[in-house]
ROMARRO-422199 format. One record per atom (N, C-alpha, C, CB): residue in three letters; x, y, z; atom name. Coordinates in pm, 1 decimal. Glycine has a CB too. Example, Ala and Ser with C-alpha at 12.3 -4.5 7.8 and 13.67 -1.06 7.14 Angstrom:
% residues 2
rest:x:y:z:atom
ALA:1319.0:-569.0:780.0:N
ALA:1230.0:-450.0:780.0:CA
ALA:1320.0:-330.0:780.0:C
ALA:1130.8:-447.3:904.6:CB
SER:1285.0:-225.0:708.0:N
SER:1367.0:-106.0:714.0:CA
SER:1290.0:3.0:787.0:C
SER:1408.4:-59.8:572.5:CB
//
This chain:
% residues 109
rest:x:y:z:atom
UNK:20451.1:8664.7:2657.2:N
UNK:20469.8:8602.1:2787.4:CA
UNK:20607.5:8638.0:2839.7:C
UNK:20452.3:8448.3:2779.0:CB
UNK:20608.0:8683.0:3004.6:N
UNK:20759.9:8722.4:3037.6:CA
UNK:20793.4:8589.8:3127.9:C
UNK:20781.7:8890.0:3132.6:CB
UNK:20894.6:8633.3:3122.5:N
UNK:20979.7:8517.5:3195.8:CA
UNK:20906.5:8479.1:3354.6:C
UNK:21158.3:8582.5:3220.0:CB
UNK:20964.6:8355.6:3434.8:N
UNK:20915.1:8316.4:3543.7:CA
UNK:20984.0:8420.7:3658.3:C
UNK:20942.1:8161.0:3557.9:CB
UNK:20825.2:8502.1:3729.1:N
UNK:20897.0:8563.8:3808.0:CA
UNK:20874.5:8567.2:3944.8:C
UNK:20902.3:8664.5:3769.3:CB
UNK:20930.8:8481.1:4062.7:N
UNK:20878.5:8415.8:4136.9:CA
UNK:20927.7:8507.3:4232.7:C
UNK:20898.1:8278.7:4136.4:CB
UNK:20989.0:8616.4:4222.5:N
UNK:21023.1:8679.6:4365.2:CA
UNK:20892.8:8782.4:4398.2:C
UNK:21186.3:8774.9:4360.2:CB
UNK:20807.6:8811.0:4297.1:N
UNK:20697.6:8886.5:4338.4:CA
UNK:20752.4:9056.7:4327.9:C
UNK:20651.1:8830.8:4500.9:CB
UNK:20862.4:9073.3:4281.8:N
UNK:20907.2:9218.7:4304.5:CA
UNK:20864.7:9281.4:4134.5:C
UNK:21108.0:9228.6:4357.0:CB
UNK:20907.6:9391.1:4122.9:N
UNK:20853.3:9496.2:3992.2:CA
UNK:21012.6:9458.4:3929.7:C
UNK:20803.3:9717.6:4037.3:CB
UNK:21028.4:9414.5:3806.5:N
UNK:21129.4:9378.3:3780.9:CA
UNK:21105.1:9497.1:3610.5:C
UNK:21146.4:9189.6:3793.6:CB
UNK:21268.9:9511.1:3581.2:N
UNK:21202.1:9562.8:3440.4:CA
UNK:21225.2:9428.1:3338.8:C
UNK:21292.9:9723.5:3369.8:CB
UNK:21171.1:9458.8:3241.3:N
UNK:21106.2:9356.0:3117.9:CA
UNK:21249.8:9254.2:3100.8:C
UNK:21054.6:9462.3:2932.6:CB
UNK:21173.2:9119.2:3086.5:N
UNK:21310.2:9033.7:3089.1:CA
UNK:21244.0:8912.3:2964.6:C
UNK:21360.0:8952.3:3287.8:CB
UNK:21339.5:8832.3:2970.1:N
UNK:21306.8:8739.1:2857.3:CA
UNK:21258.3:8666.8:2904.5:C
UNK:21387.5:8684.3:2780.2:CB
UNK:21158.6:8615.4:2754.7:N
UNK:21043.2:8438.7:2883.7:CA
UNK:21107.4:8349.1:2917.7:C
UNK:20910.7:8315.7:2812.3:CB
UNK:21252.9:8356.6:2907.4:N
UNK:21291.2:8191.4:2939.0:CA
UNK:21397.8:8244.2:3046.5:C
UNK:21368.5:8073.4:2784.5:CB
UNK:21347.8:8328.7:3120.7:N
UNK:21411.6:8372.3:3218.9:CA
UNK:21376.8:8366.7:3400.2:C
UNK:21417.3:8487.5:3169.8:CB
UNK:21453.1:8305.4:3452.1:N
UNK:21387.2:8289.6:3650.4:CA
UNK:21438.5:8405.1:3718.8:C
UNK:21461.8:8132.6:3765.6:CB
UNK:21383.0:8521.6:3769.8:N
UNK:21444.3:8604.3:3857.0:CA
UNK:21397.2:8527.5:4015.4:C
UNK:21389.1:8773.2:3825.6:CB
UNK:21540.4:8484.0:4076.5:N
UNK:21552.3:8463.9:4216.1:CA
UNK:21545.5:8567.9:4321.8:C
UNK:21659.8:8409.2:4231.8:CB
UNK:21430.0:8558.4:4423.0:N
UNK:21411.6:8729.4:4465.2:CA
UNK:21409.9:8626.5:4638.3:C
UNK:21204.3:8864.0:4382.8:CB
UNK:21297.5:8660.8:4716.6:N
UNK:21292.9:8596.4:4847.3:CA
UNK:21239.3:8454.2:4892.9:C
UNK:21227.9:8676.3:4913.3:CB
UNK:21159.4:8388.3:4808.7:N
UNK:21085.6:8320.9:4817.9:CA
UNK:21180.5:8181.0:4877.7:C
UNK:21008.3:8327.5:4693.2:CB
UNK:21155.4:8076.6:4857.0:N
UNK:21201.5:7927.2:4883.5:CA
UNK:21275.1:7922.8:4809.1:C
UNK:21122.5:7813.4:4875.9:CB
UNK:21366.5:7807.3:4805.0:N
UNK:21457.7:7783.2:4678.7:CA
UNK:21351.6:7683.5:4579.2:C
UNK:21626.3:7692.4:4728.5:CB
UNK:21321.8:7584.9:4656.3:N
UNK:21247.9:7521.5:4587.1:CA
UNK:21121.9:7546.0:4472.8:C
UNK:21221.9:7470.6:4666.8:CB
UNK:21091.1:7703.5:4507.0:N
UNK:20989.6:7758.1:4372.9:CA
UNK:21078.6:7822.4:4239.1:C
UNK:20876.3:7903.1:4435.3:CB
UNK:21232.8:7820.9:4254.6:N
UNK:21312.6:7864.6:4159.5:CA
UNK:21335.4:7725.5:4102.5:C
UNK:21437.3:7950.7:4206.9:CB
UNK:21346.0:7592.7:4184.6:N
UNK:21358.6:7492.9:4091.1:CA
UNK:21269.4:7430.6:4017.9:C
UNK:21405.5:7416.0:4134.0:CB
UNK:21150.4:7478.5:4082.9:N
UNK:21022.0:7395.1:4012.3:CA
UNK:21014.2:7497.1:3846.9:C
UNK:20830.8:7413.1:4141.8:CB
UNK:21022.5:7633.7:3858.3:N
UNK:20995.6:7718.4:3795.7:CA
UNK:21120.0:7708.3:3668.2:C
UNK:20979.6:7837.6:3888.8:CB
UNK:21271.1:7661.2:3715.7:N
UNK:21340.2:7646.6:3582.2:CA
UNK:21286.5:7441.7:3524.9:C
UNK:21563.1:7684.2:3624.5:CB
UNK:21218.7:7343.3:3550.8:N
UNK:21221.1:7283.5:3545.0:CA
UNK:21091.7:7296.8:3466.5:C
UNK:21264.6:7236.8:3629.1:CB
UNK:20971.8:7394.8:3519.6:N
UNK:20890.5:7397.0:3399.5:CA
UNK:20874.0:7475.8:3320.6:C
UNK:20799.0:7381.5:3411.0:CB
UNK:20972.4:7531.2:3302.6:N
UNK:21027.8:7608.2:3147.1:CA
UNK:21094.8:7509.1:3050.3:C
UNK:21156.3:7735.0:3173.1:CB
UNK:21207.4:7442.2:3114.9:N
UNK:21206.1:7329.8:3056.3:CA
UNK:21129.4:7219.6:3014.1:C
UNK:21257.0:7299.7:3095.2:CB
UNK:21028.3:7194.7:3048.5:N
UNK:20921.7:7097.0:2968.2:CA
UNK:20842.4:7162.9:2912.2:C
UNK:20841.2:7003.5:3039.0:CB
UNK:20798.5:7295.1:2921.8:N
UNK:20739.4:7409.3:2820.4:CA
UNK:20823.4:7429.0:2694.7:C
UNK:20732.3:7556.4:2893.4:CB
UNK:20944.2:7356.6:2696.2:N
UNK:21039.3:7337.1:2523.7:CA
UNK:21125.6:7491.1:2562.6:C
UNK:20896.3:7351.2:2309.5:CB
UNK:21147.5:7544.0:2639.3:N
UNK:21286.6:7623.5:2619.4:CA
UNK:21424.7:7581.3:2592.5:C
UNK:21308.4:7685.7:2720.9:CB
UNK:21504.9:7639.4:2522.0:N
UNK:21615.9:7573.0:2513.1:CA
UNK:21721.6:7587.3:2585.0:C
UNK:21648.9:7579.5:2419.1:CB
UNK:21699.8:7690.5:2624.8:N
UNK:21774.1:7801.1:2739.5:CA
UNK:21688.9:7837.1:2859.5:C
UNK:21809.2:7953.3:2669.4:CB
UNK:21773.7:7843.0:2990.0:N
UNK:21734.5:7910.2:3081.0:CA
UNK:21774.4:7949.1:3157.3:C
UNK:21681.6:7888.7:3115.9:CB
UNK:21779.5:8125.4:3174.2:N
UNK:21870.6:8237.7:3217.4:CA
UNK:21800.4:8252.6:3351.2:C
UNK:21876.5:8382.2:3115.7:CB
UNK:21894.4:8196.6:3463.7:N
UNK:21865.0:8210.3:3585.8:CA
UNK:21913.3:8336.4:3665.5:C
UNK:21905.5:8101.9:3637.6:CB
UNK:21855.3:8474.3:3693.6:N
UNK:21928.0:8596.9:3756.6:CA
UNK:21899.4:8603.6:3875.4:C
UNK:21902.2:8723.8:3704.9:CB
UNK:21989.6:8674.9:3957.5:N
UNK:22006.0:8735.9:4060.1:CA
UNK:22065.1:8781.7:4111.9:C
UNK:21992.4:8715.5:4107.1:CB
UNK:22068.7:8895.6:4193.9:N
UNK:22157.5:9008.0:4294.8:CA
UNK:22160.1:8989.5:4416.5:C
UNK:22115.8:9143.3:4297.6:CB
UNK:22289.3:9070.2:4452.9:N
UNK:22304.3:9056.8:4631.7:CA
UNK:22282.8:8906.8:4692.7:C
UNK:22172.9:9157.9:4714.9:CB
UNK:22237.6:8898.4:4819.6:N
UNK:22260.2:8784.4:4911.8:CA
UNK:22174.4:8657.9:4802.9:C
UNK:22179.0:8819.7:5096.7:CB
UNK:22096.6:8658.3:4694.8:N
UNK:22015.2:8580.0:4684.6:CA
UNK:22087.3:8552.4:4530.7:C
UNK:21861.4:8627.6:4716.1:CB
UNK:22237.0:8548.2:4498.3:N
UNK:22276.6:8511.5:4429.3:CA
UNK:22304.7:8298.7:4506.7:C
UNK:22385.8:8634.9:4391.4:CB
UNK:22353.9:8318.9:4639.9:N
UNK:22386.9:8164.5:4677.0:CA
UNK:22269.7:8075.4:4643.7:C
UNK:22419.9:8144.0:4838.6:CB
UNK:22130.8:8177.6:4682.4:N
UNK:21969.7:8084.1:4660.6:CA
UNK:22006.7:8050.4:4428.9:C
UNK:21736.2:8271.4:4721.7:CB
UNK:22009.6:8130.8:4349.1:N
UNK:22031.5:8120.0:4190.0:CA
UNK:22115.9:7952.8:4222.0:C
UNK:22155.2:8286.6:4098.3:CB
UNK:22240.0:7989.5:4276.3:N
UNK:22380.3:7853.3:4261.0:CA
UNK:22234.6:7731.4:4309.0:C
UNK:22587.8:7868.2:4441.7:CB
UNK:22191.5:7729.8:4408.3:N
UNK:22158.5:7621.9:4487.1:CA
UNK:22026.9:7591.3:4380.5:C
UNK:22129.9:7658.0:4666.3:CB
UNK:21936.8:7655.8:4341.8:N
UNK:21876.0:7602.4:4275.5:CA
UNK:21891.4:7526.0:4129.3:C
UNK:21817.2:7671.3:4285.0:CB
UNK:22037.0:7570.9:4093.8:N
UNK:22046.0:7522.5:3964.9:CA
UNK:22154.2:7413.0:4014.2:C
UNK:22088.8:7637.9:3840.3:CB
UNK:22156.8:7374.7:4104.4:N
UNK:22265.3:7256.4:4165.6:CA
UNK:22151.0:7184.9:4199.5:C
UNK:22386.7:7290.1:4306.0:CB
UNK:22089.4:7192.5:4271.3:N
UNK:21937.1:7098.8:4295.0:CA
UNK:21875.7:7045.3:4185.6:C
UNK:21816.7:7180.0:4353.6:CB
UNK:21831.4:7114.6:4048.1:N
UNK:21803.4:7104.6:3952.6:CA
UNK:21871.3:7020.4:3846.1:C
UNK:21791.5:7199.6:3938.3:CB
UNK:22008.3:7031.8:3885.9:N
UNK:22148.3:6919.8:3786.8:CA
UNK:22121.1:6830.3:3859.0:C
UNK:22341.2:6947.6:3782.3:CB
UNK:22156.2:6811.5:3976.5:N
UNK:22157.2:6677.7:4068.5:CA
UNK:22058.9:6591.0:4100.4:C
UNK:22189.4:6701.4:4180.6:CB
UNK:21953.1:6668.9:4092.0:N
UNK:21827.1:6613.9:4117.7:CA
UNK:21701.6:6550.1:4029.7:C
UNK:21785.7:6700.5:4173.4:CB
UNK:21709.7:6633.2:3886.0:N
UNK:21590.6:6607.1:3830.7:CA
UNK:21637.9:6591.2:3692.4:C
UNK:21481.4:6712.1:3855.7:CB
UNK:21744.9:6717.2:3685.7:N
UNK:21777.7:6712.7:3521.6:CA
UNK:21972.0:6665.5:3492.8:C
UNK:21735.7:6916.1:3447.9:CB
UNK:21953.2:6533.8:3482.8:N
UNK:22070.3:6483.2:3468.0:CA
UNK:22159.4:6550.0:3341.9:C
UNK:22045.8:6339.8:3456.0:CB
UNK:22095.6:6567.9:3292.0:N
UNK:22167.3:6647.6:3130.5:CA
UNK:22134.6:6747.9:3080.3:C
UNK:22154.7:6586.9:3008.7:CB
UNK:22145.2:6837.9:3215.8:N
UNK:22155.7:7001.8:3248.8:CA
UNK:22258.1:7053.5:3223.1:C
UNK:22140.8:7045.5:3376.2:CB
UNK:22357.7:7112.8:3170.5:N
UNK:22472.5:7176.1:3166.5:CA
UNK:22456.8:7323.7:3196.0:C
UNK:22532.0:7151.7:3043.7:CB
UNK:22568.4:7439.3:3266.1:N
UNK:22588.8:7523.6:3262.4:CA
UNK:22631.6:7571.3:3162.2:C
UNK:22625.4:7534.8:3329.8:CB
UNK:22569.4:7664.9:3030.8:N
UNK:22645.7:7704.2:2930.9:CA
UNK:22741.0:7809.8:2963.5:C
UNK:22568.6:7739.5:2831.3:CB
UNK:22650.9:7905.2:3033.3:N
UNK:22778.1:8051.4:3098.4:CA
UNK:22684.5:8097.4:3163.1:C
UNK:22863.3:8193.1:2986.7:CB
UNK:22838.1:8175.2:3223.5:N
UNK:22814.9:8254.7:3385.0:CA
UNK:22844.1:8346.3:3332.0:C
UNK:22896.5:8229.9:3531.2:CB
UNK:22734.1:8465.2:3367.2:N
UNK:22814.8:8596.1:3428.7:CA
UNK:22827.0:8702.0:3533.8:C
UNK:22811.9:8658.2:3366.2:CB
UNK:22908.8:8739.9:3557.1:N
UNK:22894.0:8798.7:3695.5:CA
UNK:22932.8:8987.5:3644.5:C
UNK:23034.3:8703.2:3831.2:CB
UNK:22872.8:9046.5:3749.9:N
UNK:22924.3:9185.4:3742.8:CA
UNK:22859.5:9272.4:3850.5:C
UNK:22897.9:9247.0:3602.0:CB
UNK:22821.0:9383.7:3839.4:N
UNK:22798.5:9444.7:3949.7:CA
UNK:22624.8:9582.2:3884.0:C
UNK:22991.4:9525.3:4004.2:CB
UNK:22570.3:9603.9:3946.4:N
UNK:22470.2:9674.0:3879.4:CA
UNK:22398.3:9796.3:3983.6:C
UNK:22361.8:9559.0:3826.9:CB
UNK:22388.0:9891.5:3957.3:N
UNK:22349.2:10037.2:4037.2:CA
UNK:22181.1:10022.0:4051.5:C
UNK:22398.9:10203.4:3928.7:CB
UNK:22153.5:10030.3:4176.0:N
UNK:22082.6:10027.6:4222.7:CA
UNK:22037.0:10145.6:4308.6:C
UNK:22100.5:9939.2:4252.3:CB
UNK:21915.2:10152.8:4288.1:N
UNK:21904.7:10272.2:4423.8:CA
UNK:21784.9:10219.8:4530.4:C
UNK:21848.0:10456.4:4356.9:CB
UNK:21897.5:10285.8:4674.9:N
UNK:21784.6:10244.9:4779.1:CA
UNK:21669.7:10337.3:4838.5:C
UNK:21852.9:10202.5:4894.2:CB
UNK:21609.3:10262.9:4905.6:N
UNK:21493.4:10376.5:4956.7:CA
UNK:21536.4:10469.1:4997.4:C
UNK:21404.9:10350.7:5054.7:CB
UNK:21613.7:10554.3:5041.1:N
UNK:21663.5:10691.0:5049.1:CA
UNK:21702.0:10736.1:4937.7:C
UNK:21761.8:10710.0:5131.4:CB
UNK:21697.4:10740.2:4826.9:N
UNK:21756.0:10738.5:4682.1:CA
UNK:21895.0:10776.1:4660.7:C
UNK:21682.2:10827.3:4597.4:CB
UNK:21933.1:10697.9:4762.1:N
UNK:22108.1:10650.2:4727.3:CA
UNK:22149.8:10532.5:4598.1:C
UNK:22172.9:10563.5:4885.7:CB
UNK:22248.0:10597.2:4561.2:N
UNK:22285.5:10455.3:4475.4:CA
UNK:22405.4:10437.7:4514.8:C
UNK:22283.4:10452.9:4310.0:CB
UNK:22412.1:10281.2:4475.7:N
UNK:22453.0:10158.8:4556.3:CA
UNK:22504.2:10086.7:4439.7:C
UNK:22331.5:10076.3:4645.8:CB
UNK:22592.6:10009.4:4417.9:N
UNK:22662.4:9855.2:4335.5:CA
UNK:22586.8:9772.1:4406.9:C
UNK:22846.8:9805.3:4351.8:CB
UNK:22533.1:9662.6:4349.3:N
UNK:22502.3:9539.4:4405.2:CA
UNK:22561.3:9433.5:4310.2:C
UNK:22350.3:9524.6:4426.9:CB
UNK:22599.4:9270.2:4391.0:N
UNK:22643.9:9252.9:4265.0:CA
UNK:22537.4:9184.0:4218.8:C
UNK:22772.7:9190.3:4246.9:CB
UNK:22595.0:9089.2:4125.6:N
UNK:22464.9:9057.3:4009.9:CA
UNK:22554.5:8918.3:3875.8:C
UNK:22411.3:9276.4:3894.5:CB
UNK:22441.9:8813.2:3922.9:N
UNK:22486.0:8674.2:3847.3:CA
UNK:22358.8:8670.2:3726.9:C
UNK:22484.0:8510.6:3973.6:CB
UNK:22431.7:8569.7:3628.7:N
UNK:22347.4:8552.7:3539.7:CA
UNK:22415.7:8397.2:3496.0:C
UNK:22338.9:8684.0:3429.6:CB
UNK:22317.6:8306.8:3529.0:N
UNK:22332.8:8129.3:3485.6:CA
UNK:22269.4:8135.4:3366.3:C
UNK:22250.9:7998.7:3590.5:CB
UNK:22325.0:8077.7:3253.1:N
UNK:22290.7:8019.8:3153.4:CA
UNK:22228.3:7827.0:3125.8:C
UNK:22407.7:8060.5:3094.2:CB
UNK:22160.1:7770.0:3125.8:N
UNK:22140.8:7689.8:3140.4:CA
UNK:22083.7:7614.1:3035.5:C
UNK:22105.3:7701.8:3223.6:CB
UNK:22115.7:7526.8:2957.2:N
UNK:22073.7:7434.7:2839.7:CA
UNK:22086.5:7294.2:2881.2:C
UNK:22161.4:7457.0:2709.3:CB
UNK:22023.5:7190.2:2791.9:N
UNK:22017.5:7045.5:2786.5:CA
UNK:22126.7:6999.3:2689.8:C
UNK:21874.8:6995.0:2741.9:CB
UNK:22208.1:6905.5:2782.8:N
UNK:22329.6:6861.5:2671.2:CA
UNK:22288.7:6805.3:2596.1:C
UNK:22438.0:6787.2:2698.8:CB
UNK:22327.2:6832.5:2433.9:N
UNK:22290.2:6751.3:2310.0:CA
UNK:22311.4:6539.1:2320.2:C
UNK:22415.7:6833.0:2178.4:CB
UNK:22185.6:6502.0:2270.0:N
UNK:22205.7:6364.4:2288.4:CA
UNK:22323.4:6351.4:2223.1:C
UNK:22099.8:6273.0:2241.2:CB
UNK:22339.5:6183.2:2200.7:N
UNK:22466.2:6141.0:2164.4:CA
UNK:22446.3:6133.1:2020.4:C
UNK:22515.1:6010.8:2232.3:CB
UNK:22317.4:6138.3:1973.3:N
UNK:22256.6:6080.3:1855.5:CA
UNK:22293.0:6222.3:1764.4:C
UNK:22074.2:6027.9:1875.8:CB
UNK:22269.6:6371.5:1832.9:N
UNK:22280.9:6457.9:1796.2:CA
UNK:22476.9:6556.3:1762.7:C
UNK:22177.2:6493.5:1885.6:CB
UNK:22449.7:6663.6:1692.3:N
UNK:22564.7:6661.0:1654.6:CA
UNK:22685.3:6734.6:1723.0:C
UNK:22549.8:6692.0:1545.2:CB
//
């Protein structure tokens, strides 16, 4: 099983506990890291490039604030990744990667 991939685009092979943010709503990136999380992931690697990195932030801010109180950001990363466009130019775009886990109860260690 590959990861949730809600932008509908040809992506190459990614991990299942992974959301690629592409055009769609924000709201199908939050439903989509929220039911990975009740599917028992422990992690969940939220990606995206170019303009639809602000849609990645907003859904995983919707998602803390809203549904999953004891969501933490484990890590960010940011960098830049070659792309080519329909003229087969290549291009930098940049490119985020949210890490996302459930903070350990209190009970836990």
């Amino acid at each position: 099983m590959g990861g949730v991939e809600v932008s509908g685009g040809v992506e190459a092979p990614h991990p299942a506990n992974a959301v690629l943010i592409g055009k769609k709503d924000v709201n199908n990136y939050v439903l989509a890291i929220i039911r990975l999380f009740s599917e028992g992931a422990e992690e969940v690697i939220v990606k995206a490039r170019g303009k639809n990195i602000c849609k990645a932030v907003d859904a995983v801010e919707r998602v803390r604030r809203m549904y999953m109180k004891d969501l933490i950001v484990k890590d960010v990363k940011i960098g830049s990744e070659e792309v080519e466009d329909e003229g087969g130019r290549k291009r930098l775009v940049s490119a985020m990667e949210i890490v996302l886990a459930r903070a350990p109860s209190e009970g836990e260690g």
